[in-house]
mmJSON file of the N, C-alpha and C atoms, coordinates in Angstrom:
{"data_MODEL":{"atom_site":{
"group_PDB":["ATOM","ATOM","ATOM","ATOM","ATOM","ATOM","ATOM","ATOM","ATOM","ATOM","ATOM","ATOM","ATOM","ATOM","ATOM","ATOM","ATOM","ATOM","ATOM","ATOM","ATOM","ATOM","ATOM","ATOM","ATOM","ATOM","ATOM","ATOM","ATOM","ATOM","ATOM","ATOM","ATOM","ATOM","ATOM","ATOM","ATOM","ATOM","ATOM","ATOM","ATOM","ATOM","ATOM","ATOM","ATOM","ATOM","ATOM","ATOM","ATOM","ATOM","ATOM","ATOM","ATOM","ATOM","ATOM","ATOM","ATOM","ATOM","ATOM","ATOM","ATOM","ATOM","ATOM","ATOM","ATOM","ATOM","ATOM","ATOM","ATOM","ATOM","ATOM","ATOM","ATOM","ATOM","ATOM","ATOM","ATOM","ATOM","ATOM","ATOM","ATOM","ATOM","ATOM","ATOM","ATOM","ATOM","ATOM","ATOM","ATOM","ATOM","ATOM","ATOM","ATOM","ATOM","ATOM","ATOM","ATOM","ATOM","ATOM","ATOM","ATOM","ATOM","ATOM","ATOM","ATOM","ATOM","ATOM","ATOM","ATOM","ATOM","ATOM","ATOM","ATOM","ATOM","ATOM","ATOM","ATOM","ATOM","ATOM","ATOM","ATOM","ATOM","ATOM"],
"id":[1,2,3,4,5,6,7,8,9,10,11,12,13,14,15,16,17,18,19,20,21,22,23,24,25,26,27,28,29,30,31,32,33,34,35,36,37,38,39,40,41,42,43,44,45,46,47,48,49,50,51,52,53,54,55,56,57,58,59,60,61,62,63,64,65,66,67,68,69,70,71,72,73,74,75,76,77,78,79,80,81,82,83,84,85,86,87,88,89,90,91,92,93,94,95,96,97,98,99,100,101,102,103,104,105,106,107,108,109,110,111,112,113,114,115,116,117,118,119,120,121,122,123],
"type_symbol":["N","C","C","N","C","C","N","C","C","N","C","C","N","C","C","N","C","C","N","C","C","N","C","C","N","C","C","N","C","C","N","C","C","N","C","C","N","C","C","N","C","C","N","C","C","N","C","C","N","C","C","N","C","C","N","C","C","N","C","C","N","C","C","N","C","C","N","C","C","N","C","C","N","C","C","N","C","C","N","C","C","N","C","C","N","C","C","N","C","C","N","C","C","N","C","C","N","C","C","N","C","C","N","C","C","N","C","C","N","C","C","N","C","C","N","C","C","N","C","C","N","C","C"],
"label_atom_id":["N","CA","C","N","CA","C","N","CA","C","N","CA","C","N","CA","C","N","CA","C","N","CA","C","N","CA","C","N","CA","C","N","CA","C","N","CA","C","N","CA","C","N","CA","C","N","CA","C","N","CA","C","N","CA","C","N","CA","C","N","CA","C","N","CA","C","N","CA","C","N","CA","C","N","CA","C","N","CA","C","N","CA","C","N","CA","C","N","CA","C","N","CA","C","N","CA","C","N","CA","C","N","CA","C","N","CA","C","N","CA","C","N","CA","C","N","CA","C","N","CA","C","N","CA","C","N","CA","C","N","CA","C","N","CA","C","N","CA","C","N","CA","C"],
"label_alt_id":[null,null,null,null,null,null,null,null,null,null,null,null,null,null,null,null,null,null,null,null,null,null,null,null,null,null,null,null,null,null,null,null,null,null,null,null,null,null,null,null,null,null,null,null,null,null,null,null,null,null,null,null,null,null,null,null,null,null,null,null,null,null,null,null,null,null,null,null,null,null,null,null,null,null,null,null,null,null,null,null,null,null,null,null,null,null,null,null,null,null,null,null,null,null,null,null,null,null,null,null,null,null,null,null,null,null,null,null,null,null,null,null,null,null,null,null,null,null,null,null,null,null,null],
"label_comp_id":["UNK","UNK","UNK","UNK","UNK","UNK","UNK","UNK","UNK","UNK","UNK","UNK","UNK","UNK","UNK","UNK","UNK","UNK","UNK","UNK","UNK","UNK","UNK","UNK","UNK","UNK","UNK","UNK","UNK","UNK","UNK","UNK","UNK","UNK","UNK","UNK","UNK","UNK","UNK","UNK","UNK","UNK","UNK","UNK","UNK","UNK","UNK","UNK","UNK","UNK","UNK","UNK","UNK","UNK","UNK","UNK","UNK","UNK","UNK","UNK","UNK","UNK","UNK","UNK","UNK","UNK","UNK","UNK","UNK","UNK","UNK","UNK","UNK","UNK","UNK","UNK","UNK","UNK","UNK","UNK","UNK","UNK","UNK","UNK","UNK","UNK","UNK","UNK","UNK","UNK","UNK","UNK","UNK","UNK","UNK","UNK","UNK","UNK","UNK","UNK","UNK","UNK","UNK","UNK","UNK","UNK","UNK","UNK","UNK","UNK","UNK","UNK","UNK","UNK","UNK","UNK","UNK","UNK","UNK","UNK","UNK","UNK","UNK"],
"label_asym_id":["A","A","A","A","A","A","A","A","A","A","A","A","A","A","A","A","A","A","A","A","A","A","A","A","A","A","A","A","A","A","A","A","A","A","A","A","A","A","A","A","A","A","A","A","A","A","A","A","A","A","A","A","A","A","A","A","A","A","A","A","A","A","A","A","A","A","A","A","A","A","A","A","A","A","A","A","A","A","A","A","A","A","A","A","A","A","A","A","A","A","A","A","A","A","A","A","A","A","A","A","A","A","A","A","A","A","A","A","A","A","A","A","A","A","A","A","A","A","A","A","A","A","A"],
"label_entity_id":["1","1","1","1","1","1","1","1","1","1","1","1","1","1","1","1","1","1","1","1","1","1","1","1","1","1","1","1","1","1","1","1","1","1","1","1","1","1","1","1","1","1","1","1","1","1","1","1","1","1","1","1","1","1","1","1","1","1","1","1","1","1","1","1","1","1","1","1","1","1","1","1","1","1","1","1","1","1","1","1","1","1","1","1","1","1","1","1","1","1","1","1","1","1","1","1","1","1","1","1","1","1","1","1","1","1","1","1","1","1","1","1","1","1","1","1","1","1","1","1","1","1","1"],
"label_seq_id":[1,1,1,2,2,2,3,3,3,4,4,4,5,5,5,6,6,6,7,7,7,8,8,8,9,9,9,10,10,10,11,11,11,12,12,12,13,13,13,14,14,14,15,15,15,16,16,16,17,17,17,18,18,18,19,19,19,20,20,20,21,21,21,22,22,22,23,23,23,24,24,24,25,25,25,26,26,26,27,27,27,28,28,28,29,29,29,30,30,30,31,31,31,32,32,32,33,33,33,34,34,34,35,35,35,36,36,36,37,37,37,38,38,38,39,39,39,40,40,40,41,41,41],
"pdbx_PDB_ins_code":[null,null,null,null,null,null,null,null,null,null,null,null,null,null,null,null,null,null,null,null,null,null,null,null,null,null,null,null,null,null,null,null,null,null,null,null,null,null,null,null,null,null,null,null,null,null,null,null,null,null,null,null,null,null,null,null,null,null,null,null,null,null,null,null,null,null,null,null,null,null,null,null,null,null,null,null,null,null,null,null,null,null,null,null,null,null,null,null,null,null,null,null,null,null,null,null,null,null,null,null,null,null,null,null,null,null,null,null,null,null,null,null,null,null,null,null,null,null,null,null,null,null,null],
"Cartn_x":[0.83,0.0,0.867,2.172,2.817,3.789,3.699,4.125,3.396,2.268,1.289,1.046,0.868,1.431,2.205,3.18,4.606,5.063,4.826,4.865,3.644,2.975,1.65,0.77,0.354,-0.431,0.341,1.38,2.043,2.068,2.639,3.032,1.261,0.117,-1.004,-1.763,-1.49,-1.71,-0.915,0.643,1.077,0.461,0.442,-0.439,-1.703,-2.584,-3.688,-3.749,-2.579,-2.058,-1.618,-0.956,-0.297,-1.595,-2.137,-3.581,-4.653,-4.837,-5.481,-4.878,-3.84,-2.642,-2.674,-2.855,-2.722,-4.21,-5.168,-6.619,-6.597,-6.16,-6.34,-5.424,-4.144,-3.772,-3.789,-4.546,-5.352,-6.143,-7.001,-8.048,-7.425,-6.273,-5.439,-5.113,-5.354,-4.666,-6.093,-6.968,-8.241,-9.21,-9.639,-10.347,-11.529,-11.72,-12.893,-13.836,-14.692,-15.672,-15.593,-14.724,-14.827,-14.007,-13.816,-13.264,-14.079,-15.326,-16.442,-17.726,-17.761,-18.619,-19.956,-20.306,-21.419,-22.83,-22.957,-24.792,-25.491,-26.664,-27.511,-29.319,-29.133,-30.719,-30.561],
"Cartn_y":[-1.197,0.0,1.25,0.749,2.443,2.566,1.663,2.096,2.524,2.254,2.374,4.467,4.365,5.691,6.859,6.069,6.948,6.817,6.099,6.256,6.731,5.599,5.517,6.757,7.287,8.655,10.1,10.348,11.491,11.265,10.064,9.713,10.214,9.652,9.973,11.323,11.938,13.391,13.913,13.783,14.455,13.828,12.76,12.411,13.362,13.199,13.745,15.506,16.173,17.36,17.916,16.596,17.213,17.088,15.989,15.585,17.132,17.6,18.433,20.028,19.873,21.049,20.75,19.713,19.425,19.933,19.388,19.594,21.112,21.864,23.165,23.953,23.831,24.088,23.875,23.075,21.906,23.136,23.746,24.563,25.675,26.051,27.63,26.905,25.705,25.161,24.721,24.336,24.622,26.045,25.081,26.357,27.167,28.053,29.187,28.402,28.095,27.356,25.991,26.035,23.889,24.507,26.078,26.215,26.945,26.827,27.57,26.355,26.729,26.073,25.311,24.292,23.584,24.158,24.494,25.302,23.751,25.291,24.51,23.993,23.46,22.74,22.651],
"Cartn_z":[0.0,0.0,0.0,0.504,0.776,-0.435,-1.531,-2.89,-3.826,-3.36,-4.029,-3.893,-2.398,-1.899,-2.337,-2.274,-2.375,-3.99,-4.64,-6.262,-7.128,-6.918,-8.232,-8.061,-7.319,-7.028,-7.09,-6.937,-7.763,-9.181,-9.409,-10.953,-11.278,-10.978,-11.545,-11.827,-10.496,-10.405,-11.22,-11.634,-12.94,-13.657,-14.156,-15.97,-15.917,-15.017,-14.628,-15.425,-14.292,-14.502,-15.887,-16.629,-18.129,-19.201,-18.41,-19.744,-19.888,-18.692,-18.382,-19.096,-18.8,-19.696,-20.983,-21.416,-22.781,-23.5,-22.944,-23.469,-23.679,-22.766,-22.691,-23.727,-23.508,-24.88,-26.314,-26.459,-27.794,-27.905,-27.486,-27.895,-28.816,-28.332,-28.894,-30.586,-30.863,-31.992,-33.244,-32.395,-33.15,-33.433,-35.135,-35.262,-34.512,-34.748,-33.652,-33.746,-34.787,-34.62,-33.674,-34.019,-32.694,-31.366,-31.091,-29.641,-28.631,-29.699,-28.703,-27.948,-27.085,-26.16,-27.515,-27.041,-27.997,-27.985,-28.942,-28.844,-27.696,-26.972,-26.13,-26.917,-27.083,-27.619,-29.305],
"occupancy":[1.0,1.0,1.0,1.0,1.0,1.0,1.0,1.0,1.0,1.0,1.0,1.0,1.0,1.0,1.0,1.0,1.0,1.0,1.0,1.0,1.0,1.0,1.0,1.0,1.0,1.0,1.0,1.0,1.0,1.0,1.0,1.0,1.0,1.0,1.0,1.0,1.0,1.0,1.0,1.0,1.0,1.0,1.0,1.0,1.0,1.0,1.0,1.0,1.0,1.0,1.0,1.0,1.0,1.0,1.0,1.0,1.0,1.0,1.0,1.0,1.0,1.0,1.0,1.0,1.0,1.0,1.0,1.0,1.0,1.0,1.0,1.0,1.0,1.0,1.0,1.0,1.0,1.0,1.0,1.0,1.0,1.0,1.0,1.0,1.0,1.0,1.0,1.0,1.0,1.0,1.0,1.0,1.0,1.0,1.0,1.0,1.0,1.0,1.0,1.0,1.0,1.0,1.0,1.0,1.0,1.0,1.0,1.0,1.0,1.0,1.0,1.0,1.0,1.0,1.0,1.0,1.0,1.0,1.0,1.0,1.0,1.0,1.0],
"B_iso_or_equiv":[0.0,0.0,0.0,0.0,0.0,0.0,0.0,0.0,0.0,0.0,0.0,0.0,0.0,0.0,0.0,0.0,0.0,0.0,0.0,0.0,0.0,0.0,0.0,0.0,0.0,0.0,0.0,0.0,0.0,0.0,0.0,0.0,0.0,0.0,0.0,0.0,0.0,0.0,0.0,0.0,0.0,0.0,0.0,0.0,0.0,0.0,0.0,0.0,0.0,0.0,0.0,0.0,0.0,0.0,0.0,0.0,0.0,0.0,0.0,0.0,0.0,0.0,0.0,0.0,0.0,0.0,0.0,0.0,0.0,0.0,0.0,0.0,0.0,0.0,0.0,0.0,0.0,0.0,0.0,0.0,0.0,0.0,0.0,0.0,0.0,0.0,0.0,0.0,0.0,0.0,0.0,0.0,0.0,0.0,0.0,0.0,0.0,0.0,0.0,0.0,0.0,0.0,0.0,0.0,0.0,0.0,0.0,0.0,0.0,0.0,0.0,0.0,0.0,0.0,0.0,0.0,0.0,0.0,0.0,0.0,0.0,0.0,0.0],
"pdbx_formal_charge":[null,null,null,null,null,null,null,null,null,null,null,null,null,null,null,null,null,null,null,null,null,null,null,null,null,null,null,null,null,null,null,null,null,null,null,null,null,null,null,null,null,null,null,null,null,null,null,null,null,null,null,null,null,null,null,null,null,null,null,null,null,null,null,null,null,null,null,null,null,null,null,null,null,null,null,null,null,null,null,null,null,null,null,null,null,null,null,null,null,null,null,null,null,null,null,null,null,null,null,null,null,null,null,null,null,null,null,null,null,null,null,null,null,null,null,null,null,null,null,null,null,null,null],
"auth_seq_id":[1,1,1,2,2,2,3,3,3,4,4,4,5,5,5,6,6,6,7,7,7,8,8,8,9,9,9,10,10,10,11,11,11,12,12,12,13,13,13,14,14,14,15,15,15,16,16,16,17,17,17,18,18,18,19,19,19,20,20,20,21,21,21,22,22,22,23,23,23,24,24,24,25,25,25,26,26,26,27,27,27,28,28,28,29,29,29,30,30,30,31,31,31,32,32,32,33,33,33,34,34,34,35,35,35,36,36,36,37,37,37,38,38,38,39,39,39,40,40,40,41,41,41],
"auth_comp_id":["UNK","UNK","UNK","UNK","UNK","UNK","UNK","UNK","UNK","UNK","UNK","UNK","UNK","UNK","UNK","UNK","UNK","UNK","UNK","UNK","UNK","UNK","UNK","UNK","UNK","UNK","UNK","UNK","UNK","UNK","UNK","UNK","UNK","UNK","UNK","UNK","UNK","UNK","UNK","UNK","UNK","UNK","UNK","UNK","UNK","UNK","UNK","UNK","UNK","UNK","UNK","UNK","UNK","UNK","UNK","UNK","UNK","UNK","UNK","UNK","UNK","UNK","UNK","UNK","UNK","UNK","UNK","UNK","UNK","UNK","UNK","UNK","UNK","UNK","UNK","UNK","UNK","UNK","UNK","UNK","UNK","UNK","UNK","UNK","UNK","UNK","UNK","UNK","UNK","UNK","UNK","UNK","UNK","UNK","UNK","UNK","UNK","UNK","UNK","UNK","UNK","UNK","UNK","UNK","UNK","UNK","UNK","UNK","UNK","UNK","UNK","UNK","UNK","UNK","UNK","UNK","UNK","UNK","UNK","UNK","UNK","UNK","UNK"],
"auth_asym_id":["A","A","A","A","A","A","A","A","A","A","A","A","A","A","A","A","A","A","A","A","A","A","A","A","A","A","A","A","A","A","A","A","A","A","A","A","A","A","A","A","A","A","A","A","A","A","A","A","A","A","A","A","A","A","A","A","A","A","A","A","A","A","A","A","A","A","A","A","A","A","A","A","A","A","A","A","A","A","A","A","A","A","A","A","A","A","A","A","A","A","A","A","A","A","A","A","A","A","A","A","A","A","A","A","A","A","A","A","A","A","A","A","A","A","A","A","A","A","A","A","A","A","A"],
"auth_atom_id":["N","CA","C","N","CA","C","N","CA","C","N","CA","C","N","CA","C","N","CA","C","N","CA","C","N","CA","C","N","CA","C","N","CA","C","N","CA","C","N","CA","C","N","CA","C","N","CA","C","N","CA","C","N","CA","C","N","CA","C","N","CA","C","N","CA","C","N","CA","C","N","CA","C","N","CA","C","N","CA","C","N","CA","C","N","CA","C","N","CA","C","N","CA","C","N","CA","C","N","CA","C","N","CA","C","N","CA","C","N","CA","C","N","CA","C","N","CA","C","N","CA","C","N","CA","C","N","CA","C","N","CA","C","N","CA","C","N","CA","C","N","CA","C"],
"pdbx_PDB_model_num":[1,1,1,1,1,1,1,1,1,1,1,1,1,1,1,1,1,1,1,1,1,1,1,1,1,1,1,1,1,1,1,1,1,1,1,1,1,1,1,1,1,1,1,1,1,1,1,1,1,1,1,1,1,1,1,1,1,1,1,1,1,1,1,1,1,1,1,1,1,1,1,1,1,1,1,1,1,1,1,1,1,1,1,1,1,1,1,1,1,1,1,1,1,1,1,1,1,1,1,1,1,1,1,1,1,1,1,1,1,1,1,1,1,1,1,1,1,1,1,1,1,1,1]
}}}
């Protein structure tokens, strides 16, 4: 449990962290139309 601890859950919170950084900068690279929020109804 305490490797589980002390490795696997930082290591995750960064993947977590870069995936999340990544999505977000993905938007600056698409066009306007697909970086705007999705029409409602």
């Amino acid at each position: 449990m305490s490797f589980l601890r002390s490795k696997l859950l930082p290591a995750a919170i960064v993947l977590l962290f870069g995936l999340a950084l990544f999505a977000v900068s993905a938007r600056i690279w698409l066009p306007g139309d697909m970086a705007a929020p999705a029409p409602l109804g």
